[in-house]
N, CA and C of each residue as an Amber inpcrd file, in Angstrom:
protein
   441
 318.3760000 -94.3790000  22.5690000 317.2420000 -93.4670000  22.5220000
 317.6050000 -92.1900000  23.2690000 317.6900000 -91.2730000  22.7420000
 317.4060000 -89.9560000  23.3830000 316.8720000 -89.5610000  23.8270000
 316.8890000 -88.9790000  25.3460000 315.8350000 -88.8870000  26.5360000
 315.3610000 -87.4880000  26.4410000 315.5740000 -86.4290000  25.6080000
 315.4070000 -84.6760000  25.3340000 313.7610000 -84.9960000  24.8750000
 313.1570000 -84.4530000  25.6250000 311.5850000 -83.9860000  25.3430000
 311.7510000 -82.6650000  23.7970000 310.7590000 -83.3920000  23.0210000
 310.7330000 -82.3680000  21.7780000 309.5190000 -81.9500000  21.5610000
 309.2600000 -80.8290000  20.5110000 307.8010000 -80.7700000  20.2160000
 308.1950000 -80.4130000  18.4920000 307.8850000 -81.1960000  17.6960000
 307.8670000 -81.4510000  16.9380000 306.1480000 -80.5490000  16.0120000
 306.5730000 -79.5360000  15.1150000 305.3820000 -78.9430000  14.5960000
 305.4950000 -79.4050000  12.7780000 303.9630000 -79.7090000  12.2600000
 304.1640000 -80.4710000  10.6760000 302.9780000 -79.3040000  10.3710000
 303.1730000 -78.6620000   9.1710000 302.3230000 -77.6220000   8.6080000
 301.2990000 -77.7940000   7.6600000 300.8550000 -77.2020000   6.8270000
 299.4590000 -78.3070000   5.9470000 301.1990000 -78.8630000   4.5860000
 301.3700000 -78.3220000   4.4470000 302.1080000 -78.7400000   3.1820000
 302.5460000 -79.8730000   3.4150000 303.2620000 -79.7340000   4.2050000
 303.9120000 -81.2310000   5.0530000 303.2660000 -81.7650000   5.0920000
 301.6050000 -82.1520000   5.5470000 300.9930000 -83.5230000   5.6320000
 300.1650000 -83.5780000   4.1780000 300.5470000 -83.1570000   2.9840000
 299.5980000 -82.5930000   1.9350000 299.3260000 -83.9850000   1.4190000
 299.8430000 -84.7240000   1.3440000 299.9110000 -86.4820000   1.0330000
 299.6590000 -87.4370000   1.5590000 299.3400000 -88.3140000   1.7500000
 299.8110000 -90.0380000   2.4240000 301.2630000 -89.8630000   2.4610000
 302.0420000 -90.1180000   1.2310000 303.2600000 -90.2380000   1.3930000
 304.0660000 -89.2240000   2.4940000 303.6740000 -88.2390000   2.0480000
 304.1550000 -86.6660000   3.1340000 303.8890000 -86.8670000   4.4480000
 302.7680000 -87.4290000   4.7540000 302.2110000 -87.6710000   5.9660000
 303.4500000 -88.9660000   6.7360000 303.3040000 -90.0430000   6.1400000
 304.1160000 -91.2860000   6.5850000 305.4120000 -90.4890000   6.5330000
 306.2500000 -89.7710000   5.7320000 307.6000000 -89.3240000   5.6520000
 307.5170000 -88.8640000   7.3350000 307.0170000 -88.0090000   7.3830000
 307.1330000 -86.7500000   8.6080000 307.0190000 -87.6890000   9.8050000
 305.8350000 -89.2190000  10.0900000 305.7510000 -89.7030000  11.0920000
 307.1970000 -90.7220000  10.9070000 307.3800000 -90.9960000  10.0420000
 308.8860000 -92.0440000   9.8420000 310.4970000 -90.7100000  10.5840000
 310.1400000 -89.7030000   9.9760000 311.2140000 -88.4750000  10.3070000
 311.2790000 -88.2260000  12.4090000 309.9690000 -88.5960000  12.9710000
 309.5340000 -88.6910000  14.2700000 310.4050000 -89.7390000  14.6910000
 310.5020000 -91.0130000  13.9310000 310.7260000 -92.5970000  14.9250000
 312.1650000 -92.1700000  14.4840000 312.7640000 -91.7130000  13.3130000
 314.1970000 -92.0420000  13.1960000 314.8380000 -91.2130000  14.1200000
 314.2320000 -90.2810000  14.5950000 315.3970000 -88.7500000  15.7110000
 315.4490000 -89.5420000  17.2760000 314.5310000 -91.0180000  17.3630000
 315.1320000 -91.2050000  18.7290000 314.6190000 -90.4090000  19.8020000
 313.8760000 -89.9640000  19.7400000 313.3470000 -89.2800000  20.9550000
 312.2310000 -89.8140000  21.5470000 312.6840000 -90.0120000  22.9190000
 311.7110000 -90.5520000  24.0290000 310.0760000 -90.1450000  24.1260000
 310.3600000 -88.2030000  24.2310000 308.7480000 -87.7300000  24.8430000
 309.0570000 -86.7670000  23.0800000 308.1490000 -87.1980000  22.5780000
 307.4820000 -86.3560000  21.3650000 305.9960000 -85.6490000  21.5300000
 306.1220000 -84.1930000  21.3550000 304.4630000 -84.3300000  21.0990000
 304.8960000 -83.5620000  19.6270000 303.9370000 -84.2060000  19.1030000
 303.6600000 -83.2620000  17.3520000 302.4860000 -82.6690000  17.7660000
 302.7170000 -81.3320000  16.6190000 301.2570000 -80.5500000  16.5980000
 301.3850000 -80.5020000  14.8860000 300.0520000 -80.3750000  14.2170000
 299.9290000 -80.5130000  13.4420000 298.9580000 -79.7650000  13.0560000
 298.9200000 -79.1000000  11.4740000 298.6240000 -78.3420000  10.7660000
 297.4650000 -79.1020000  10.0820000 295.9670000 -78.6230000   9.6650000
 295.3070000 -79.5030000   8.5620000 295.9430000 -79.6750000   7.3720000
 295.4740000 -80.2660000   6.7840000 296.3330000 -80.7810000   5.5930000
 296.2430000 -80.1320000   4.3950000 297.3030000 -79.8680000   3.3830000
 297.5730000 -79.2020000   2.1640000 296.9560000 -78.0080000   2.4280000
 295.7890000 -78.1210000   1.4890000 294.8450000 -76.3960000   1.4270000
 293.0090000 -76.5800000   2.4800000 293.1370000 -77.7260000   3.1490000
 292.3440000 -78.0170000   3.9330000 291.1870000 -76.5950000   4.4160000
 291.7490000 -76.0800000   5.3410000 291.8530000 -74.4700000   6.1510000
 290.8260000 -74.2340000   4.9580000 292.1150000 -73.4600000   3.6480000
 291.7740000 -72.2950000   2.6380000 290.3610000 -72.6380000   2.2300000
 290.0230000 -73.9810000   1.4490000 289.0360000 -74.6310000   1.2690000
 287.7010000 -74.3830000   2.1760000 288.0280000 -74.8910000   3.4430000
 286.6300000 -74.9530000   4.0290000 286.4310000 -73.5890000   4.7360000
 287.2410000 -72.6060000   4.7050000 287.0020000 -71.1610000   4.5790000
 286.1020000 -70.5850000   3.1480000 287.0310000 -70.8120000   1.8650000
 285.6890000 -70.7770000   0.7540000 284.8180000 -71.0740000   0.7830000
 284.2180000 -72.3180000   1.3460000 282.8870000 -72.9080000   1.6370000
 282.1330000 -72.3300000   2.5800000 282.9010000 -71.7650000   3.4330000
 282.0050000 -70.9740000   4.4660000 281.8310000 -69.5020000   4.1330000
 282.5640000 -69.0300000   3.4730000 282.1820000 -67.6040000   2.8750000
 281.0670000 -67.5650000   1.5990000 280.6300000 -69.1320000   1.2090000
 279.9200000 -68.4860000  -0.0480000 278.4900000 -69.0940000   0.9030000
 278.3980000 -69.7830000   2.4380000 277.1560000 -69.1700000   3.0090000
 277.1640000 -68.3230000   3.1300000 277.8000000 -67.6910000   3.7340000
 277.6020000 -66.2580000   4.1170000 277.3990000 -66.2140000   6.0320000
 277.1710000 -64.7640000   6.3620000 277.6990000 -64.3980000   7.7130000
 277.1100000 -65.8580000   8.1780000 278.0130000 -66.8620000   9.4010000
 277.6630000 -67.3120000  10.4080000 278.1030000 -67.0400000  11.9310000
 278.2870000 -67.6710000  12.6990000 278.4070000 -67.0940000  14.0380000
 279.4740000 -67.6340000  14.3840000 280.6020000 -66.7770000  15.0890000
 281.4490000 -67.1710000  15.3210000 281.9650000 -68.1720000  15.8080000
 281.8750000 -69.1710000  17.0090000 281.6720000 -70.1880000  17.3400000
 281.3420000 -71.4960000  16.1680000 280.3980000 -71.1590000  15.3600000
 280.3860000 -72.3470000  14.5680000 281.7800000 -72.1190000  13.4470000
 282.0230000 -71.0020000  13.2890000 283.2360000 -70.7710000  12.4250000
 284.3600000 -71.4930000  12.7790000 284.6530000 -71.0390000  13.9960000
 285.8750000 -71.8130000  14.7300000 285.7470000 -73.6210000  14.8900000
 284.5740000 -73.7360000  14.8560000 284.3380000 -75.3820000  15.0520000
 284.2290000 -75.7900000  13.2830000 283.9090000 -75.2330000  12.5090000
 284.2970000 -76.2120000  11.2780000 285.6110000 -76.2320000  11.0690000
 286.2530000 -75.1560000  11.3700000 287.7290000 -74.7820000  10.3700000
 288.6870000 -75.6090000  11.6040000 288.0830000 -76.2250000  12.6150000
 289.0440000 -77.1300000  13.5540000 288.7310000 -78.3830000  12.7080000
 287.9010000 -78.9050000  12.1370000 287.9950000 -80.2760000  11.5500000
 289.1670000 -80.6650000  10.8920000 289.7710000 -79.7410000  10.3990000
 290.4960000 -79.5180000   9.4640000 292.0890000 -80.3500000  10.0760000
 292.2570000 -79.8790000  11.0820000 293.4210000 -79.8330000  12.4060000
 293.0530000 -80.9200000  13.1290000 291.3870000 -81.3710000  13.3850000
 291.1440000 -82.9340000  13.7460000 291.3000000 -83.5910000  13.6370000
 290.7650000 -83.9620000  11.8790000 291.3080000 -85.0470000  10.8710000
 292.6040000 -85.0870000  10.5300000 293.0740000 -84.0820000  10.4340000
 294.4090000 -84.3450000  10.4500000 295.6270000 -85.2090000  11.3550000
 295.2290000 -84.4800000  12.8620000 295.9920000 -85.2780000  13.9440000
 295.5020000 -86.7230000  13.9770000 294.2640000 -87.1450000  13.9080000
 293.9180000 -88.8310000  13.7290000 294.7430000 -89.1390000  12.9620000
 294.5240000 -88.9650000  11.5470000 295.5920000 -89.9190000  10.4010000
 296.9350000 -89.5370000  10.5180000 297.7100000 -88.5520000  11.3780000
 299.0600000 -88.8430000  11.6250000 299.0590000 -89.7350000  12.3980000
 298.1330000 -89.4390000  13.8040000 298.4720000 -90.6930000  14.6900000
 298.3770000 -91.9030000  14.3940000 297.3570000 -92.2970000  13.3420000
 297.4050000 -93.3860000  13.0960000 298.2520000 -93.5020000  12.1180000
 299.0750000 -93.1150000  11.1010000 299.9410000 -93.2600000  10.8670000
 301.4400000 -93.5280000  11.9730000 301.9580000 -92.5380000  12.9120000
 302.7320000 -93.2100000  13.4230000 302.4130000 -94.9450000  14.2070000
 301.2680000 -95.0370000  14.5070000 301.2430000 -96.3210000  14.9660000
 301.5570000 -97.3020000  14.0940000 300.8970000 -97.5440000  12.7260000
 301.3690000 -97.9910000  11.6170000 302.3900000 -98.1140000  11.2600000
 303.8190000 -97.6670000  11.8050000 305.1730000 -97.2900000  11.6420000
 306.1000000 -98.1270000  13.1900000 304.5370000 -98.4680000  14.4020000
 305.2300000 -99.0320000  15.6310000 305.2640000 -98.1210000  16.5400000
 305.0680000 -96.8310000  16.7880000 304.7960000 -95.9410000  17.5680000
 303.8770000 -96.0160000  18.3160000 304.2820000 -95.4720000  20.1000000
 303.0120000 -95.6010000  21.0500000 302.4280000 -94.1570000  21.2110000
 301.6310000 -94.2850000  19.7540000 301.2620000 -92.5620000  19.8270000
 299.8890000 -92.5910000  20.6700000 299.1170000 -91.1400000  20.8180000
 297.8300000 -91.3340000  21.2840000 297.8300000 -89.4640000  20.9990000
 296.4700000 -89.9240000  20.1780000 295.9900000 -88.5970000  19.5530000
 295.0140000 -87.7530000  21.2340000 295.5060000 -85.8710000  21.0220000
 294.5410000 -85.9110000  22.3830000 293.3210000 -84.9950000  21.6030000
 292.1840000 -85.1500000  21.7890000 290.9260000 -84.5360000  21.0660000
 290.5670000 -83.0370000  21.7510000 290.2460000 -81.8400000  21.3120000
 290.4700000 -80.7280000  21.7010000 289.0010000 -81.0720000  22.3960000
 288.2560000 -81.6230000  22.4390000 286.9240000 -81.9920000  23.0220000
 286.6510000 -82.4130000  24.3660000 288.0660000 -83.3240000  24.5600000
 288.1180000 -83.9780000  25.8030000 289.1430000 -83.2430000  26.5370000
 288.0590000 -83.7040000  28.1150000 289.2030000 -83.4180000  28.7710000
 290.2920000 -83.2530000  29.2760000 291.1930000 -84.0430000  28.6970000
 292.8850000 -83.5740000  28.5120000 293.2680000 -82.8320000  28.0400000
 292.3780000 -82.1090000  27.0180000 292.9960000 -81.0030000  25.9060000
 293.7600000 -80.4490000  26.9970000 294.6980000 -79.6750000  26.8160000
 295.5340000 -78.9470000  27.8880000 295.1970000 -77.4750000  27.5940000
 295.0130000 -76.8930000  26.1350000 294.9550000 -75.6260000  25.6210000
 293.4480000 -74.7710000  25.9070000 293.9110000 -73.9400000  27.3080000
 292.6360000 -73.4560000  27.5330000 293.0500000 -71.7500000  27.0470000
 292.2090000 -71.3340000  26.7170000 291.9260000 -70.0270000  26.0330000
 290.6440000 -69.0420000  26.1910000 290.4880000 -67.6960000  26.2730000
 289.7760000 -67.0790000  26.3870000 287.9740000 -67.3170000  25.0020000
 286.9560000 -67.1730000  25.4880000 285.9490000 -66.9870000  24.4620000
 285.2790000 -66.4960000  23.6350000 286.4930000 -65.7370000  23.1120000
 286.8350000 -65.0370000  21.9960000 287.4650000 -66.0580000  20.6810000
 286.3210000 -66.3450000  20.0550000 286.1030000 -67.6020000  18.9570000
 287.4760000 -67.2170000  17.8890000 287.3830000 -66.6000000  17.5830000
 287.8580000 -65.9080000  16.4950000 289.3010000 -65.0590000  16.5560000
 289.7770000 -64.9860000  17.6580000 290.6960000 -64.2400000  17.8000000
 291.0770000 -64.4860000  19.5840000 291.2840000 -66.1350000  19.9220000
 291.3230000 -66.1850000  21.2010000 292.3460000 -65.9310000  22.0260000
 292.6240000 -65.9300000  23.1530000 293.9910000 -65.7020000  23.8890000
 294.0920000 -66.8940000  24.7820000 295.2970000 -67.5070000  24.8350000
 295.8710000 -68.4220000  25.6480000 295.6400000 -67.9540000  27.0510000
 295.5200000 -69.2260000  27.7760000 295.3890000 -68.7820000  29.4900000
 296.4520000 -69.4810000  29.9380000 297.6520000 -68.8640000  29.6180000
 299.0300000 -69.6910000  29.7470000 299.0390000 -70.4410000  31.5530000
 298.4370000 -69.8750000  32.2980000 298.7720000 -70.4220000  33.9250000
 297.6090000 -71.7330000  34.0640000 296.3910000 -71.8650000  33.2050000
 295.2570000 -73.2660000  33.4230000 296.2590000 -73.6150000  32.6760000
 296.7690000 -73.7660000  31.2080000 297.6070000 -74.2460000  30.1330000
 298.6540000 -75.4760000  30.5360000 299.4020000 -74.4790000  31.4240000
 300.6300000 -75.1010000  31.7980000 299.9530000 -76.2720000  33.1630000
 299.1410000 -75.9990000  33.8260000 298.5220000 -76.5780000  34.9480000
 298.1710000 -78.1220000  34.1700000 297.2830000 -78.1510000  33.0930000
 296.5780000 -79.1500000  32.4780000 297.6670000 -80.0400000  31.4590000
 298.5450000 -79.3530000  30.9710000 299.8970000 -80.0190000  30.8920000
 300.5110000 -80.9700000  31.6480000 300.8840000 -80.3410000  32.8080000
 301.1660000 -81.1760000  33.6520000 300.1980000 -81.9880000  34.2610000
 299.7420000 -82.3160000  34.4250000 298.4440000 -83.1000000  34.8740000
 298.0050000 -84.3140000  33.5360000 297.8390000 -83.7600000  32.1280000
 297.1640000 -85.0630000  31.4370000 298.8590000 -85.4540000  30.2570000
 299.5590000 -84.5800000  29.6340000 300.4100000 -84.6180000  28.9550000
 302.0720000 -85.1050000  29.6560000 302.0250000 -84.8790000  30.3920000
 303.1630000 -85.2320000  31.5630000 303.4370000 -86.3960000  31.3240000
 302.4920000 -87.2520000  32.2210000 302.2630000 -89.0820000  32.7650000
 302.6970000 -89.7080000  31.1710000 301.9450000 -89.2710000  30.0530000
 301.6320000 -89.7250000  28.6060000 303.5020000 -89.6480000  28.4130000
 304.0740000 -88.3680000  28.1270000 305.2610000 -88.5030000  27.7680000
 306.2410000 -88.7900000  28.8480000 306.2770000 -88.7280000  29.5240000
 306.8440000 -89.4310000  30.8510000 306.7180000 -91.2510000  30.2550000
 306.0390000 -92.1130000  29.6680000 305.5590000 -93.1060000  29.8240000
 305.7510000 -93.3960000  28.1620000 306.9100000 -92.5710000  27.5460000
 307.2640000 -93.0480000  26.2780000 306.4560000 -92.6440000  25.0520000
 304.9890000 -92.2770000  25.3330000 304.0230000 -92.1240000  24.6840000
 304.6960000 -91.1280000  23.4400000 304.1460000 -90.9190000  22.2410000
 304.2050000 -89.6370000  21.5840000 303.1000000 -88.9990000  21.2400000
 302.5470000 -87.7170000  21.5340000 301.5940000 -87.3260000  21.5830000
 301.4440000 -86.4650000  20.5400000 300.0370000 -86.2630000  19.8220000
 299.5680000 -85.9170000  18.6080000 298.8300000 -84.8340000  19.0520000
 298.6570000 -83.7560000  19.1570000 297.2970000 -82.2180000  19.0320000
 297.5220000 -81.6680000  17.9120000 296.5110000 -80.9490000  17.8180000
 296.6790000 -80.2020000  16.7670000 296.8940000 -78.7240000  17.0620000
 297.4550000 -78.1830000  15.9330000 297.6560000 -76.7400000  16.2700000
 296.3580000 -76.0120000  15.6620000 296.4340000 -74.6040000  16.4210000
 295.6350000 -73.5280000  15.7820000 294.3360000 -73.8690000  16.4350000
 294.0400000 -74.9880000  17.9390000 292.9340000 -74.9440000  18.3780000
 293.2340000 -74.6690000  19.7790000 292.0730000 -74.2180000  20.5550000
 292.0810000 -73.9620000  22.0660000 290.7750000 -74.2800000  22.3570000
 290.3770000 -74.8450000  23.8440000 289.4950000 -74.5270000  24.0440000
 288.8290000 -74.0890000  25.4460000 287.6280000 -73.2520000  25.4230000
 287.4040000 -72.6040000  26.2870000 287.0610000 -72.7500000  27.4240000
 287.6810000 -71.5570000  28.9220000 286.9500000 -72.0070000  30.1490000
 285.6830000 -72.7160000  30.2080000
């Protein structure tokens, strides 16, 4: 086993399937690596989709914008993770909800900025122990959340 910490990123195309999905978590267990975290993309045209759906309501408020078009990146990281477990992996999905999320960002919904110094702080603190401890860890990309 290879002890090199990776971060491993899967895009919507890449998880556009079941099959695509299991490939990419099988492509994880075969590289041998100890501390994995994947971030992950919603799936296929996920995003594009529930963006159409929200443009033919019409204006909503930013905040709720940013919270549908994360489902997308939610559901997604569950069924990888549970896919790598399915495969024998000690994955554990982290929920941008809870408090481990590590990704804190300004409250600016729509166009937020990383607070790289809480970021790296909450990293070390909930993501550390997890890959330190073999774990492979699942977030999703394209979410943050706020002070």
């Amino acid at each position: 086993m290879n002890n090199r910490r990776v971060v491993v990123k899967f895009g919507g195309s890449d998880l556009s399937s079941g099959e695509r999905i299991r490939k990419a978590a099988e492509m994880i267990l075969k590289a041998g690596f100890r501390e994995v975290v994947a971030v992950v993309s919603a799936m296929g045209e996920t995003t594009n989709n529930l963006i159409g759906i929200i443009s033919q309501i019409g204006e909503i408020i930013d905040q709720d914008y940013a919270d549908i078009l994360s489902m997308g990146e939610r559901t997604s990281a569950r069924i990888f993770c549970a896919a790598l477990k399915a495969l024998g992996a000690d994955a554990v999905y982290i929920e941008p909800g809870h408090e481990e999320w590590p990704i804190i960002t300004d409250s600016n919904f729509r166009d937020a900025k990383p607070d790289m110094e809480e970021t790296r702080k909450l990293v070390e603190k909930y993501l550390e122990p997890l890959l330190s401890s073999g774990k492979t860890v699942v977030v999703c990309g394209f979410l943050g959340k706020d002070k």
